[in-house]
Residue, then its C-alpha position, 0 to 999 in steps of 0.5 A: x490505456x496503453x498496453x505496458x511491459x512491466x518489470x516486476x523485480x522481487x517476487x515474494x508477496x508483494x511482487x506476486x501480487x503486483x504482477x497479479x494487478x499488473x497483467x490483470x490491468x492488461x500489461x505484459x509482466x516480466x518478474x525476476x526473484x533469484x529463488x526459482x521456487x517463487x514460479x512455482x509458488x505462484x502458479x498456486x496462487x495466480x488463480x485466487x488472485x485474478x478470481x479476486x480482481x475480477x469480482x472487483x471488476x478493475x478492467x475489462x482488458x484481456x489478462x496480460x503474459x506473466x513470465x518468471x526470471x532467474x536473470x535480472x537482465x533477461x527479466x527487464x529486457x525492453x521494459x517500460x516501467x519498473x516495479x521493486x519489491x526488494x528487501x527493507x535494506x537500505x545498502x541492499x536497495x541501493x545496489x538493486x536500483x543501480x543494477x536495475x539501472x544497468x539493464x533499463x533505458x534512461x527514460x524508464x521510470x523504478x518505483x520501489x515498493x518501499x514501506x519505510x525507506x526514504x527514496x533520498x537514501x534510495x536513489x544515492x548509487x543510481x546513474x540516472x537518480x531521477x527516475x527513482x520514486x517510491x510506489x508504496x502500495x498496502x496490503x493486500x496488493x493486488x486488492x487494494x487501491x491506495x499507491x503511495x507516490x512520492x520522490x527523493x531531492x534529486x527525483x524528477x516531477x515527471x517521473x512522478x506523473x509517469x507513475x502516478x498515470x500507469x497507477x490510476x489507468x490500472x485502476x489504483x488510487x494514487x496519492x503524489x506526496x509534497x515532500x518525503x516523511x518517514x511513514x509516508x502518509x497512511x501509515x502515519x495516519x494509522x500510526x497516530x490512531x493506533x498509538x491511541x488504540x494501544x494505550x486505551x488497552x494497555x491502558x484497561x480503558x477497552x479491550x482490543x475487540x471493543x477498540x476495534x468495534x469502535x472504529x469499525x462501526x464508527x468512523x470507518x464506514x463514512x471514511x471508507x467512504x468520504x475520507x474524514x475531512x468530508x465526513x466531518x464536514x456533513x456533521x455542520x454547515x460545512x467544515x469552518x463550522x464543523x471546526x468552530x463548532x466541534x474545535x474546543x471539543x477535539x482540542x479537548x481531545x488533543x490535550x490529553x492523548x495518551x502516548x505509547x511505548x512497545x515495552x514488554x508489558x504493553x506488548x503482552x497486554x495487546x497480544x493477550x486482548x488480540x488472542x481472545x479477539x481472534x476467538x481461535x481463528x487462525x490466520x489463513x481463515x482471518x486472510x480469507x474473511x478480509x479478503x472475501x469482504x473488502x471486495x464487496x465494500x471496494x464495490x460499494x466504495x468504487x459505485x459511492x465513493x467521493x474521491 
């Protein structure tokens, strides 16, 4: 893997720990947030970080320099590839990636961490437009592996396979849209199933622990593993007799899902179910469990995984 200077632009959360994943992959970090309390917050919490990459075992490489600007143009002074974590704002994303523009070479490639904007609407302002492409990563960052990659009309193939080789040589799992769609792809695979998840509790047909339950020892283990198109395919012959054999079944299914809207009521019935699962642990001890937990399985998935 060549070793990169990366520019981290926006150091709250997300940035903090893409700049954790960043130097522990061995590339060099130059992070910018206009709050100077976020070094200092960081200093706190780069240790926990890299104790977390390092039980995953994600790279052998020897941990990269991590510096901290208050200047835009000091902070991305001869970097190779840019990663913004700004605002979910779209007027103010478009302005952040023109100005990144202004202190980067044409060459370098901007990928926005962006959860629900799309890069069309992004990339309106930019000089050099197709450079721009999103890199949407999931929480927590610096732990998990999925990068979504996809880009705007106007973004260029090969900035796509740019990212997507920095993503996957720094140990990510990278997946390249065909074309943009609101969500992008995870978010709207979890959006279709907790849309059911919602109404089921709303619903009274199970409470929010028991919806849960159902997922987590039901289909999550095999599709943490195998992803559900492989795991449905070793419950038959293969998958046209899975689906032929199990269509009518999931058509069954399909024909009487329920729909959801947020209303008052449904919000208070989930919260309510939510709070007696929780049993009274607060969120740091929550963070903590999930935290302590999907390292031992991403090592389990990195040793059995299918893809």
């Amino acid at each position: 893997m060549q070793k990169l200077t990366i520019g981290v632009v926006g150091f709250g959360v997300i940035g903090q720990r893409w700049a954790a994943a960043f130097a522990h992959a061995g590339h060099d970090v130059r992070a910018f947030d206009p709050d100077p309390a976020r070094e200092s917050a960081f200093g706190q919490t780069l240790p926990g970080l890299i104790s977390d990459l390092d039980a995953l075992g994600a790279t052998n490489a020897p941990l990269g320099k991590i510096e901290f600007f208050t200047s835009l143009a000091e902070a991305l002074s001869a970097v190779a590839f840019v990663q913004e974590n700004g605002p979910e704002k779209i007027e103010l994303k478009r302005k952040l990636l023109a100005e990144i523009e202004s202190h980067v070479g044409d060459e370098v490639v901007i990928a926005s961490s962006s959860s629900a904007l799309l890069v069309t609407d992004m990339q309106t302002e930019c000089r050099v437009p197709g450079r721009i492409v999103l890199g949407h990563p999931f929480n927590p960052v610096h732990l998990m592996p999925l990068v979504e990659i996809v880009g705007g009309t106007l973004t260029a193939p090969e900035a796509l396979q740019r990212a997507k080789v920095i993503y996957d040589e720094m140990g990510k799992k990278a997946v390249v849209l065909n074309r943009e769609i609101t969500g992008h792809l995870a978010l709207r695979l979890m959006g279709a199933m907790w849309r059911e998840a919602i109404a089921l509790v709303r619903d009274g047909v199970a409470s929010v622990e028991d919806v849960d339950r159902a997922f987590m020892y039901g289909p999550g283990p095999k599709w943490t593993l195998q992803g559900s198109f492989i795991s449905n395919q070793l419950n038959a012959a293969g998958m046209e007799d899975f689906l032929r054999k199990y269509g009518p079944t999931y058509q069954a299914i399909w024909d009487t899902l329920l729909d959801a809207k947020l209303d008052e009521a449904t919000i208070s019935a989930v919260a309510a179910s939510t709070a007696d699962a929780v049993k009274g642990r607060g969120q740091e001890q929550l963070k903590s469990e999930r935290e302590a937990g999907l390292i031992t399985m991403l090592q389990g998935v990195a040793r059995h995984g299918a893809l």
